[in-house]
VEXPAMI-887517 format. One record per atom (N, C-alpha, C, O): residue number from 1; residue in three letters; atom name; x, y, z. Coordinates in steps of 0.05 Angstrom, whole numbers, plus 5000, padded with zeros to 4 digits. Example, Ala and Ser with C-alpha at 12.3 -4.5 7.8 and 13.67 -1.06 7.14 Angstrom:
> nr, rest, atom, X, Y, Z
> 1, ALA, N, 5264, 4886, 5156;
> 1, ALA, CA, 5246, 4910, 5156;
> 1, ALA, C, 5264, 4934, 5156;
> 1, ALA, O, 5285, 4934, 5169;
> 2, SER, N, 5257, 4955, 5142;
> 2, SER, CA, 5273, 4979, 5143;
> 2, SER, C, 5258, 5001, 5157;
> 2, SER, O, 5268, 5023, 5161;
This chain:
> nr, rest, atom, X, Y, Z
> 1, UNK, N, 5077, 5327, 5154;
> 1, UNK, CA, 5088, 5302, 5143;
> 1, UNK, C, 5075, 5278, 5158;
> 1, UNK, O, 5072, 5279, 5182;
> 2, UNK, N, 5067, 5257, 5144;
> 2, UNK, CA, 5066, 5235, 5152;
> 2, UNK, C, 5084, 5209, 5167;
> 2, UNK, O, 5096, 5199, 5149;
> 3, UNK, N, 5087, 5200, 5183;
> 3, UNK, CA, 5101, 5180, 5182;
> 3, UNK, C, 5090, 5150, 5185;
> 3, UNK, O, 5071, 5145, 5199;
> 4, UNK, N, 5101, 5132, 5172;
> 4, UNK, CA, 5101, 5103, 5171;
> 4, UNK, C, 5115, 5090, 5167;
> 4, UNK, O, 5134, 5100, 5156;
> 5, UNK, N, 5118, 5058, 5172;
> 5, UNK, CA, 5136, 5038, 5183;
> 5, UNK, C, 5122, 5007, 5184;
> 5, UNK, O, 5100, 4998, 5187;
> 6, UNK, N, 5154, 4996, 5178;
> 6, UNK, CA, 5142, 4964, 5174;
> 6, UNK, C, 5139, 4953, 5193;
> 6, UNK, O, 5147, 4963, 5214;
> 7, UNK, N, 5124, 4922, 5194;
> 7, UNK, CA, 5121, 4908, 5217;
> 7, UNK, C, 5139, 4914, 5238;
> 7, UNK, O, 5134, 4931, 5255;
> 8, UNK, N, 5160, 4900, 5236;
> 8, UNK, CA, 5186, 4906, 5263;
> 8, UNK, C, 5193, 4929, 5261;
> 8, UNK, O, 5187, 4939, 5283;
> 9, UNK, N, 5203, 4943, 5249;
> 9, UNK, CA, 5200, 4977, 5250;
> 9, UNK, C, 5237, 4978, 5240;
> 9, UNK, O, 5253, 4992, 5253;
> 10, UNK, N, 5243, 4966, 5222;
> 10, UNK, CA, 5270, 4961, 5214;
> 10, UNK, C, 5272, 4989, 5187;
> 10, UNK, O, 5291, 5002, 5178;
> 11, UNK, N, 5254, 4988, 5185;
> 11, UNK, CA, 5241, 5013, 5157;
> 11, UNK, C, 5219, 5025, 5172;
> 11, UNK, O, 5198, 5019, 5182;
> 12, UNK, N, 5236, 5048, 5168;
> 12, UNK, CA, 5214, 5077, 5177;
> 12, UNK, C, 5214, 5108, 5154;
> 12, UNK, O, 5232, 5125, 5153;
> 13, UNK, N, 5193, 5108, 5141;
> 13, UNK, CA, 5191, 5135, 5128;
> 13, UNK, C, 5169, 5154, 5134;
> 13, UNK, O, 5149, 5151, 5149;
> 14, UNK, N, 5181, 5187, 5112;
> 14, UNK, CA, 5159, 5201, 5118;
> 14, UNK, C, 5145, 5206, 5095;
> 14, UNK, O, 5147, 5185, 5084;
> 15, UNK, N, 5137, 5216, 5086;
> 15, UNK, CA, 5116, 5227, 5059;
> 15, UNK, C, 5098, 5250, 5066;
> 15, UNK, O, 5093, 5255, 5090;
> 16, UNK, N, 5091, 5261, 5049;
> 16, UNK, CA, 5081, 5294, 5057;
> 16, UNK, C, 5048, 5278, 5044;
> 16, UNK, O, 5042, 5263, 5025;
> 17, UNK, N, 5029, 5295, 5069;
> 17, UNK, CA, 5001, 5284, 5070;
> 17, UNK, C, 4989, 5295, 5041;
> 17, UNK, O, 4968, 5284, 5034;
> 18, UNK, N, 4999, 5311, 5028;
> 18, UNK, CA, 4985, 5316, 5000;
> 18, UNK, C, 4995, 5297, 4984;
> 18, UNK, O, 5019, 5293, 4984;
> 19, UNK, N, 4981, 5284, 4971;
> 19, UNK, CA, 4981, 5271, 4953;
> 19, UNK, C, 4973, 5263, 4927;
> 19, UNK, O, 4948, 5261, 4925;
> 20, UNK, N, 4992, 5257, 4899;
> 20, UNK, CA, 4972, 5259, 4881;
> 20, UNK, C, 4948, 5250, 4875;
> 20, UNK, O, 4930, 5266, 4869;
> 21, UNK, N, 4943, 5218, 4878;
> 21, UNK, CA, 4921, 5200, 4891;
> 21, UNK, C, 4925, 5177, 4911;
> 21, UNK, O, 4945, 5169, 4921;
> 22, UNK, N, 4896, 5170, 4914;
> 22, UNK, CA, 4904, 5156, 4946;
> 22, UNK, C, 4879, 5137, 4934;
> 22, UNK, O, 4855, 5144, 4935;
> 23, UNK, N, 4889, 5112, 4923;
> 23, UNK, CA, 4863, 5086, 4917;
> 23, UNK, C, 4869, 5069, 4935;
> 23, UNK, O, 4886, 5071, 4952;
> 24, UNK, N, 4848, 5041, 4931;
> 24, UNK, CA, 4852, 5023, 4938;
> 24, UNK, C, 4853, 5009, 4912;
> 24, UNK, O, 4838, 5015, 4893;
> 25, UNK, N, 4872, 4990, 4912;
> 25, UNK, CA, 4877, 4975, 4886;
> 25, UNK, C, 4856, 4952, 4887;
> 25, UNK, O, 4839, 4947, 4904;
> 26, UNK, N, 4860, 4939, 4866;
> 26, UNK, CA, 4841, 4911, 4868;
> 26, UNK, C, 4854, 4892, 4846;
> 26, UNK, O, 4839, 4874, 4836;
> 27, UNK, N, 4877, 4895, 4838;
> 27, UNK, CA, 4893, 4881, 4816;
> 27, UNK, C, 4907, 4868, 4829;
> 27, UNK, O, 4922, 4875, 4848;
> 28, UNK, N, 4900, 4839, 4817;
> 28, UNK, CA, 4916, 4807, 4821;
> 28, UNK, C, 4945, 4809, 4829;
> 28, UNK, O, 4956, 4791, 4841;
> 29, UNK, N, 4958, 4832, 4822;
> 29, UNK, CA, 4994, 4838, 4828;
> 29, UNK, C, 4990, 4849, 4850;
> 29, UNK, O, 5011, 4852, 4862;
> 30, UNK, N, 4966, 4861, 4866;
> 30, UNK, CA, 4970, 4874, 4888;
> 30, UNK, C, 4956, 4843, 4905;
> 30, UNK, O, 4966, 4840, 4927;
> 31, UNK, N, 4947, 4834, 4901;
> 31, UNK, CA, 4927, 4821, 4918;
> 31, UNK, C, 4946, 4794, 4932;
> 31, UNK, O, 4951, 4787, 4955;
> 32, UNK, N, 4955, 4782, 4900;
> 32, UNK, CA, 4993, 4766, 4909;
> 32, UNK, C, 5003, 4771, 4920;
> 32, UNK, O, 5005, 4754, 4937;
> 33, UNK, N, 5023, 4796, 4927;
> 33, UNK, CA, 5036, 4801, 4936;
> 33, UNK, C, 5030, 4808, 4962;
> 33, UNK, O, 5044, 4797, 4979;
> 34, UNK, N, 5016, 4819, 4968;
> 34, UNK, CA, 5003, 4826, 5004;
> 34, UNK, C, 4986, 4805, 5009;
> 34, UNK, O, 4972, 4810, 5029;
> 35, UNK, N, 4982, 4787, 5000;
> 35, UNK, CA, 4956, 4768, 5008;
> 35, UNK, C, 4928, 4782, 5020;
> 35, UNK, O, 4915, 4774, 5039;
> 36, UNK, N, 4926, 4797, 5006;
> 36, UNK, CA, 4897, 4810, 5010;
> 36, UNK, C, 4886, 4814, 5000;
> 36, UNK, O, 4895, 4808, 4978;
> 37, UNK, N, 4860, 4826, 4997;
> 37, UNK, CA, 4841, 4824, 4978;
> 37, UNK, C, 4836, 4848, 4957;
> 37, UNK, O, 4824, 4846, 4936;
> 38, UNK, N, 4850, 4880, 4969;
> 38, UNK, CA, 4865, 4889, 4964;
> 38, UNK, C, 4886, 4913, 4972;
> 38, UNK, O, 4895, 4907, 4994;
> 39, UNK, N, 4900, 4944, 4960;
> 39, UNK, CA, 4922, 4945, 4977;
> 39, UNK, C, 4918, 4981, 4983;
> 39, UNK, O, 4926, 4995, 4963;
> 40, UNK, N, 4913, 4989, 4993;
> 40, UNK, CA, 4913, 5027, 4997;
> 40, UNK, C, 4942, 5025, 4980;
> 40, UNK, O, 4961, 5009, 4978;
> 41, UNK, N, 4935, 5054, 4969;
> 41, UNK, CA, 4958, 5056, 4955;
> 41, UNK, C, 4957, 5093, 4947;
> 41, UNK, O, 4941, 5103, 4931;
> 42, UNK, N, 4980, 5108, 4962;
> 42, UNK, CA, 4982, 5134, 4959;
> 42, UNK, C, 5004, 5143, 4948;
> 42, UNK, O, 5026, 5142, 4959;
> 43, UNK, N, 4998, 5155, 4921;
> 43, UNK, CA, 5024, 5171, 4904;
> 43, UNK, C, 5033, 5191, 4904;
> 43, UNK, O, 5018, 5209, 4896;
> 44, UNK, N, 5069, 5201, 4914;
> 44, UNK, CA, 5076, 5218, 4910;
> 44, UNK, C, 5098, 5224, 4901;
> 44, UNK, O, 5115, 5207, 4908;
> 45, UNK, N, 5107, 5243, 4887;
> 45, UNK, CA, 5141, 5249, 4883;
> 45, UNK, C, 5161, 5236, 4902;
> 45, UNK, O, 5163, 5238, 4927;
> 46, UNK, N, 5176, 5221, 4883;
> 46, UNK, CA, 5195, 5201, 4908;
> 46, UNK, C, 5212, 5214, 4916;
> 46, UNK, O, 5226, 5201, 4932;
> 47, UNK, N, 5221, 5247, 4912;
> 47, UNK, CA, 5236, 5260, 4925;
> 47, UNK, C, 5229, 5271, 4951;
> 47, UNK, O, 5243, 5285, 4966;
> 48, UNK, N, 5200, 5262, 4955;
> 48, UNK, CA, 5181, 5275, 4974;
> 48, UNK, C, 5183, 5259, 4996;
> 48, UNK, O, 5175, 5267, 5018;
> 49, UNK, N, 5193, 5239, 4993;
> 49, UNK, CA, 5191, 5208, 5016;
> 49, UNK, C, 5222, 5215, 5027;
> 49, UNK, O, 5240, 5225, 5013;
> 50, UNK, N, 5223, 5209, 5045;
> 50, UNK, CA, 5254, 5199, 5059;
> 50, UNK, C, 5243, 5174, 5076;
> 50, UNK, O, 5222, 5171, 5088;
> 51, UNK, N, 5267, 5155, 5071;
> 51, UNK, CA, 5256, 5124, 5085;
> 51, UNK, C, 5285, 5119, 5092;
> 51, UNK, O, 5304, 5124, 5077;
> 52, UNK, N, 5286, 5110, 5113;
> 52, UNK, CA, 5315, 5100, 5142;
> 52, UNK, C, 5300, 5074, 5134;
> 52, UNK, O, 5276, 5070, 5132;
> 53, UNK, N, 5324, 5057, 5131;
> 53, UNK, CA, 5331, 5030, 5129;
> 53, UNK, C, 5329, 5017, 5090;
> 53, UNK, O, 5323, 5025, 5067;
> 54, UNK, N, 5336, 5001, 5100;
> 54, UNK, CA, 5333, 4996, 5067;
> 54, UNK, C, 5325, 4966, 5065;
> 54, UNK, O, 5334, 4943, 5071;
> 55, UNK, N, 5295, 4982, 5047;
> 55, UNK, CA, 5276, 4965, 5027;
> 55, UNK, C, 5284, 4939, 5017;
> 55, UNK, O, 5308, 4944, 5013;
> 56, UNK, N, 5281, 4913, 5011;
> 56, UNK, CA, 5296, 4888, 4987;
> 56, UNK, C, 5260, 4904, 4971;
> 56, UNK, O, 5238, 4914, 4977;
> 57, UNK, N, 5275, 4898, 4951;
> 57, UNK, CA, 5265, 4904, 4910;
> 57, UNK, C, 5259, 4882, 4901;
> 57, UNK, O, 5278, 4869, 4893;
> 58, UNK, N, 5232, 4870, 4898;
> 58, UNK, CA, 5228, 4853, 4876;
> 58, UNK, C, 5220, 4853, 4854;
> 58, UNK, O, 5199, 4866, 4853;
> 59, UNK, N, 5226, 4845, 4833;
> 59, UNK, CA, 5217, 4863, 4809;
> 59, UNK, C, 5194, 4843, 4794;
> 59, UNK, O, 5198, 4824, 4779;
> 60, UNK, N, 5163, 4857, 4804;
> 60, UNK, CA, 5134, 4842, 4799;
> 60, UNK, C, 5128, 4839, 4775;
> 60, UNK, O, 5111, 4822, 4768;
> 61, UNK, N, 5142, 4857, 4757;
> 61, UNK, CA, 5134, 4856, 4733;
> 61, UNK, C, 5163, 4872, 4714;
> 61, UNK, O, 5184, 4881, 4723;
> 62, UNK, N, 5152, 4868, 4683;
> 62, UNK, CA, 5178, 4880, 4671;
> 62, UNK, C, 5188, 4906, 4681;
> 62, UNK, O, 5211, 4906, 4689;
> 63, UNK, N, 5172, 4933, 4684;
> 63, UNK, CA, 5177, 4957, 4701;
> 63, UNK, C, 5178, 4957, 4731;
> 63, UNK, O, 5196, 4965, 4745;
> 64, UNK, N, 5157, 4947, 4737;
> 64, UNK, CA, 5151, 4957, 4757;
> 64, UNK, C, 5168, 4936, 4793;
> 64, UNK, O, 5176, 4913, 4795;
> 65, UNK, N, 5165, 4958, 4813;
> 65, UNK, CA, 5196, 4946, 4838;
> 65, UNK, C, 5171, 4947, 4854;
> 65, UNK, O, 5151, 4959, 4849;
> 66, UNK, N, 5176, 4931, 4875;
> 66, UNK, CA, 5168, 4924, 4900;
> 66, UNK, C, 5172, 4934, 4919;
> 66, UNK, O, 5185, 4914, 4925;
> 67, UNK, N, 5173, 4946, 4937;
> 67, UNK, CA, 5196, 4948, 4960;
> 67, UNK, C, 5181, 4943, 4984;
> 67, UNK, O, 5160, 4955, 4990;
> 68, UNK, N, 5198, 4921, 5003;
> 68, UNK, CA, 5186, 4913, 5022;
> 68, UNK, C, 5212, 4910, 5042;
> 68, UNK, O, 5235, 4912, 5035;
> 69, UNK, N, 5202, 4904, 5067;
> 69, UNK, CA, 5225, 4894, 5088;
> 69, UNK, C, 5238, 4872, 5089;
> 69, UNK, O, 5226, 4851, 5095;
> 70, UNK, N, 5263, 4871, 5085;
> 70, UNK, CA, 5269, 4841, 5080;
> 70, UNK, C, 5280, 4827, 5104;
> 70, UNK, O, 5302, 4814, 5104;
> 71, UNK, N, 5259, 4831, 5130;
> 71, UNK, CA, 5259, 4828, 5158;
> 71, UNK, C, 5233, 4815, 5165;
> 71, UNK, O, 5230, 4792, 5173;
> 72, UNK, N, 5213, 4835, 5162;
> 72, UNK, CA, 5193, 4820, 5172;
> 72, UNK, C, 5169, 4807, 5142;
> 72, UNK, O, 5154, 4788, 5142;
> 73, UNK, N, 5177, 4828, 5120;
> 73, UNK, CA, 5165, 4819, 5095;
> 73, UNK, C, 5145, 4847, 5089;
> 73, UNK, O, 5143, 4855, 5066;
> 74, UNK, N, 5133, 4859, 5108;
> 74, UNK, CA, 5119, 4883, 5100;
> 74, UNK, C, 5119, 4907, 5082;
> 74, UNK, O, 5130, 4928, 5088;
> 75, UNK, N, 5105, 4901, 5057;
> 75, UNK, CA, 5105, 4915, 5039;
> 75, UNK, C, 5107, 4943, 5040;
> 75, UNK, O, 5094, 4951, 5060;
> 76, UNK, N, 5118, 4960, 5029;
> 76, UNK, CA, 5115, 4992, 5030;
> 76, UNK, C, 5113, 5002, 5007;
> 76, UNK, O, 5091, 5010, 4999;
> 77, UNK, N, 5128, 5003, 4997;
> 77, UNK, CA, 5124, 5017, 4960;
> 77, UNK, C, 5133, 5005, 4938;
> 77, UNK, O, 5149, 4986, 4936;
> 78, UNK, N, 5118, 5022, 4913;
> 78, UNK, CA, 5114, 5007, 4887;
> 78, UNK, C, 5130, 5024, 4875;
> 78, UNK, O, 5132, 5044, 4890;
> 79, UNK, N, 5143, 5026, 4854;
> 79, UNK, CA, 5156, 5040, 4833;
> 79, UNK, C, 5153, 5038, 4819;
> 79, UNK, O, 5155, 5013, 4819;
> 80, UNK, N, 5144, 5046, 4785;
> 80, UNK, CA, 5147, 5041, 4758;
> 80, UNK, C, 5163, 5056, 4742;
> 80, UNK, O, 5147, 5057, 4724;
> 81, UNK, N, 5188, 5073, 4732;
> 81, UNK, CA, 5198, 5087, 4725;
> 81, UNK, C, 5188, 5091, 4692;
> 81, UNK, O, 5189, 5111, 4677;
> 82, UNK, N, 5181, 5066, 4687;
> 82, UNK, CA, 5162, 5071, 4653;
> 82, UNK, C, 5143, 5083, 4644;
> 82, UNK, O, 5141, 5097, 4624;
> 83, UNK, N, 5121, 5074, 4671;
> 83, UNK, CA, 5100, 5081, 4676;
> 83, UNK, C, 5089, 5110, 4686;
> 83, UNK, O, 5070, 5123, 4677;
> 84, UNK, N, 5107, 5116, 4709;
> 84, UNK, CA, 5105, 5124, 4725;
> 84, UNK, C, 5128, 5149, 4730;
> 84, UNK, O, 5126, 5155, 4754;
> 85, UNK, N, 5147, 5163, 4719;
> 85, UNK, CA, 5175, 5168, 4722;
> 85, UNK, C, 5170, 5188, 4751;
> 85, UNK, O, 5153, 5205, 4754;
> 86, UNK, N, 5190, 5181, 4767;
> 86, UNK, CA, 5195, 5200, 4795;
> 86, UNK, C, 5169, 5200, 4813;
> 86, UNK, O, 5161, 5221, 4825;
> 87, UNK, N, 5158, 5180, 4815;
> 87, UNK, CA, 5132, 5172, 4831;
> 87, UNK, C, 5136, 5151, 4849;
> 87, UNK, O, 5154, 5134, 4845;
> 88, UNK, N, 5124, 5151, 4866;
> 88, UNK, CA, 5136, 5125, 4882;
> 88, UNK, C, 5097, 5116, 4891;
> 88, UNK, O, 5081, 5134, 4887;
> 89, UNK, N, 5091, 5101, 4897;
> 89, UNK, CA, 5065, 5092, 4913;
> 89, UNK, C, 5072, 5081, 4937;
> 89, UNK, O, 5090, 5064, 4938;
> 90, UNK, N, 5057, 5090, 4959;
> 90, UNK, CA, 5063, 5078, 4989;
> 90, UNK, C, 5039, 5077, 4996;
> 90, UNK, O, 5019, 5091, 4995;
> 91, UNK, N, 5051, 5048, 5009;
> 91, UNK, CA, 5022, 5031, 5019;
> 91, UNK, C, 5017, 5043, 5054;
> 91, UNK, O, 5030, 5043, 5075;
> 92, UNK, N, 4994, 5050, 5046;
> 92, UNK, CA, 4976, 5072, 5065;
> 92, UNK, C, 4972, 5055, 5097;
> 92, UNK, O, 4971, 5068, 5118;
> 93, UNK, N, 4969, 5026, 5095;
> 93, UNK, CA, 4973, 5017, 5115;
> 93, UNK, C, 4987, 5011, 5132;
> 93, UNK, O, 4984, 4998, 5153;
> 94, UNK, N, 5010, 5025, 5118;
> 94, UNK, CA, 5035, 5023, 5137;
> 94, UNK, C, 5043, 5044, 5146;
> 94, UNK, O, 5066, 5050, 5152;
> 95, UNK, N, 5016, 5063, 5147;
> 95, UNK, CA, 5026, 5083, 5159;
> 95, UNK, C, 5019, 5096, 5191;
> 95, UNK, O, 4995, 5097, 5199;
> 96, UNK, N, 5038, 5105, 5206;
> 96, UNK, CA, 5025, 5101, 5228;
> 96, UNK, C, 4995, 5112, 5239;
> 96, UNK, O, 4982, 5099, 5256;
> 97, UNK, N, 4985, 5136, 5228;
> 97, UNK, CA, 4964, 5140, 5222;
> 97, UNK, C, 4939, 5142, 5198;
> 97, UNK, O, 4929, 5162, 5188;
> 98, UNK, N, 4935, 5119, 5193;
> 98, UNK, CA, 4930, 5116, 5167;
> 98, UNK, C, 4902, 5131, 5160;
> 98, UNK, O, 4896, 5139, 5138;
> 99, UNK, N, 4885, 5132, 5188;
> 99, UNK, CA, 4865, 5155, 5179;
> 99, UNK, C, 4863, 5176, 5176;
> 99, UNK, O, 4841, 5187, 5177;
> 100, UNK, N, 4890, 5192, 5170;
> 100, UNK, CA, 4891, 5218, 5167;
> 100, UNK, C, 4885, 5218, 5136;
> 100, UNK, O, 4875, 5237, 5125;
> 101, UNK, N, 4893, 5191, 5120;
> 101, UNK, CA, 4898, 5201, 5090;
> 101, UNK, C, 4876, 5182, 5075;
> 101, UNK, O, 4886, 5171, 5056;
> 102, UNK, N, 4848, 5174, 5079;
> 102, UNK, CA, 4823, 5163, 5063;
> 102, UNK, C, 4834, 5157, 5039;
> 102, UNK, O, 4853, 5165, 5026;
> 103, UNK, N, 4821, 5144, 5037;
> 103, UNK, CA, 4825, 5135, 4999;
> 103, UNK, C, 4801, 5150, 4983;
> 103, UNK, O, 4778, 5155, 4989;
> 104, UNK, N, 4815, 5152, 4965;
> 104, UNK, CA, 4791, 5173, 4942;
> 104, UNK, C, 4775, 5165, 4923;
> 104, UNK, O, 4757, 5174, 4910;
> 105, UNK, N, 4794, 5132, 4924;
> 105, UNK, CA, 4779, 5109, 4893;
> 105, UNK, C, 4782, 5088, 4895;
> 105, UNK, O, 4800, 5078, 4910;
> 106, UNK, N, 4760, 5070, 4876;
> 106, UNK, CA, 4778, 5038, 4877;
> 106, UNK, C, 4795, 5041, 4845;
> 106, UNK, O, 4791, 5054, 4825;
> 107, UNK, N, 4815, 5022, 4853;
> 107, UNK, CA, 4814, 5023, 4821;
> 107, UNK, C, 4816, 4984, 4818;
> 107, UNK, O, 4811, 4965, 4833;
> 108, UNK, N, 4828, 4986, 4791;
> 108, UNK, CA, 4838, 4958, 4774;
> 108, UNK, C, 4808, 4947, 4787;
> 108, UNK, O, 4813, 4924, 4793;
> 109, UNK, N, 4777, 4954, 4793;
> 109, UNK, CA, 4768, 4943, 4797;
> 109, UNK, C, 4760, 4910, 4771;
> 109, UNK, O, 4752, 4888, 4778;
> 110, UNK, N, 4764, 4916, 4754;
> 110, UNK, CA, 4766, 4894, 4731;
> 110, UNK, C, 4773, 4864, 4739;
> 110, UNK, O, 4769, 4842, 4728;
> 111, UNK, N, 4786, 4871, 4760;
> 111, UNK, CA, 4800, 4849, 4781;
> 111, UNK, C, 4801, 4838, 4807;
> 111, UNK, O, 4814, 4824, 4822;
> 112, UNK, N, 4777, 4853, 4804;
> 112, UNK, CA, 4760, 4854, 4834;
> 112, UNK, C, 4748, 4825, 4840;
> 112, UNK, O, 4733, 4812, 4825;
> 113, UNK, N, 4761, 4818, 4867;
> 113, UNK, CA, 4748, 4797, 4879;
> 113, UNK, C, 4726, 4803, 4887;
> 113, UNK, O, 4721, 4821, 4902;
> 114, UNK, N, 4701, 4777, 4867;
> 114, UNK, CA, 4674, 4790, 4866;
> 114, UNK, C, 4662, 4789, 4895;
> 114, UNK, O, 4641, 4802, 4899;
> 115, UNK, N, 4674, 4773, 4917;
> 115, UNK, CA, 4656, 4782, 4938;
> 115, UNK, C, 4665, 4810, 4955;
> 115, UNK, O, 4657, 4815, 4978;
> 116, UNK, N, 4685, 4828, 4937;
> 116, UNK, CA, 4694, 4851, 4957;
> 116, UNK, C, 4670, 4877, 4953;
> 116, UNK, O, 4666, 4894, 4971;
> 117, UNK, N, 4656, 4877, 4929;
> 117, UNK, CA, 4639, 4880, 4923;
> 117, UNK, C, 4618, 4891, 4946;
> 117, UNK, O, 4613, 4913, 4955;
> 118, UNK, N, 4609, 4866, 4952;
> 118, UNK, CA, 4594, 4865, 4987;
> 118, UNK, C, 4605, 4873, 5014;
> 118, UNK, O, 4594, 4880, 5034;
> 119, UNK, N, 4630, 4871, 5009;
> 119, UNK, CA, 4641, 4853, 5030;
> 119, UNK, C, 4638, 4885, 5063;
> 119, UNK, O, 4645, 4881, 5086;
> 120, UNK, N, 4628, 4909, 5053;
> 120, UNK, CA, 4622, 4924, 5069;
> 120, UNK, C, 4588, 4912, 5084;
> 120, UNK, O, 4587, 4919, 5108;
> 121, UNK, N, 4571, 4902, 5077;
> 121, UNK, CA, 4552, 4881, 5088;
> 121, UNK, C, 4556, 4867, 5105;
> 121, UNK, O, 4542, 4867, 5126;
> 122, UNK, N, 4575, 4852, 5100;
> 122, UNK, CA, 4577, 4830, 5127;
> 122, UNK, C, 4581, 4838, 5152;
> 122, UNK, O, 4599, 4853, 5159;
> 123, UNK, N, 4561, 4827, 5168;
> 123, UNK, CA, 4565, 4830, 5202;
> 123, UNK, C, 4598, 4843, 5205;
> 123, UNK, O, 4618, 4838, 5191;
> 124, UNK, N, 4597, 4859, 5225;
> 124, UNK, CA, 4613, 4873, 5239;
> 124, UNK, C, 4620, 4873, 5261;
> 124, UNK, O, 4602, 4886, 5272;
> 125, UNK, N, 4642, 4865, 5286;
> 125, UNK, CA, 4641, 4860, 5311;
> 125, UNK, C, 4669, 4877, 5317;
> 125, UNK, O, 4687, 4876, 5300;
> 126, UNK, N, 4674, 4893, 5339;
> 126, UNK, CA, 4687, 4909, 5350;
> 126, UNK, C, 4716, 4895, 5353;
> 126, UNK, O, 4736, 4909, 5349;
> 127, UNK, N, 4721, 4860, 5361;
> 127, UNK, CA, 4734, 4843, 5360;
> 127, UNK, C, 4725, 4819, 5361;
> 127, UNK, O, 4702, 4813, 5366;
> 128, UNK, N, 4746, 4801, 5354;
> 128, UNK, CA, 4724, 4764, 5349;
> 128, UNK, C, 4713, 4766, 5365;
> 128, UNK, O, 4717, 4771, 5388;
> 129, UNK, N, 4693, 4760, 5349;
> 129, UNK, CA, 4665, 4743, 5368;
> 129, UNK, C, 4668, 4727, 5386;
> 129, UNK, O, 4687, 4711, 5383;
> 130, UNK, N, 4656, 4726, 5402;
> 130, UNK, CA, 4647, 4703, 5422;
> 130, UNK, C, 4640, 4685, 5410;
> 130, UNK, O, 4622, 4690, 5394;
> 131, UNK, N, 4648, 4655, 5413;
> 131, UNK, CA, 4646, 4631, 5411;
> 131, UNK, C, 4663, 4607, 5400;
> 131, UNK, O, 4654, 4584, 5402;
């Protein structure tokens, strides 16, 4: 099993390391909502997750829930029950070891911020630079 947790650690779950897929998104609803450019995102049977504390739900779209900490703000999982029935998506960066579980794809690239494209190119530094 995996485990992960939000900023302040007010929400803590587990999820089992198999998973159905494991992307990185690149769609405008992920990019809003986390302010990033875009979001790891690993799907599994939501009976498969157990999570201590409880999530606030925003609802991003007509189906689809949010769930984030409504402490520090740190996103964790998506729901769609339309879309999606008995699936949950959990955001991979909140997990405490997040390199155990790679991502396998991009997707929604259609929505791809065109410089993410590159954005493996640009200079690289271990921590800020000097100066």
């Amino acid at each position: 099993m995996l485990k992960g947790r939000c900023h302040c650690g007010a929400i803590t779950y587990e999820m089992p390391s198999e998973v159905v897929h494991n992307a990185l998104c690149h769609c405008s609803d992920c990019r809003r909502h986390s302010g990033a450019p875009m979001v790891g995102w690993a799907m599994v049977p939501a009976e498969r997750v157990t999570i201590s504390g409880a999530p606030a739900i925003y609802a991003s779209s007509e189906h689809g829930r949010r769930h984030f900490c409504g402490r520090c703000g740190t996103g964790l999982f998506y729901v769609n029950e339309q879309m999606l029935p008995g699936m949950i998506d959990v955001q991979t960066g909140t997990l405490d070891t997040p390199d155990a579980l790679p991502p396998q794809a991009h997707v929604q690239v259609a929505e791809r911020v065109s410089w993410m494209e590159e954005a493996h190119h640009l200079p690289s530094f271990e921590r800020f630079p000097a100066g």
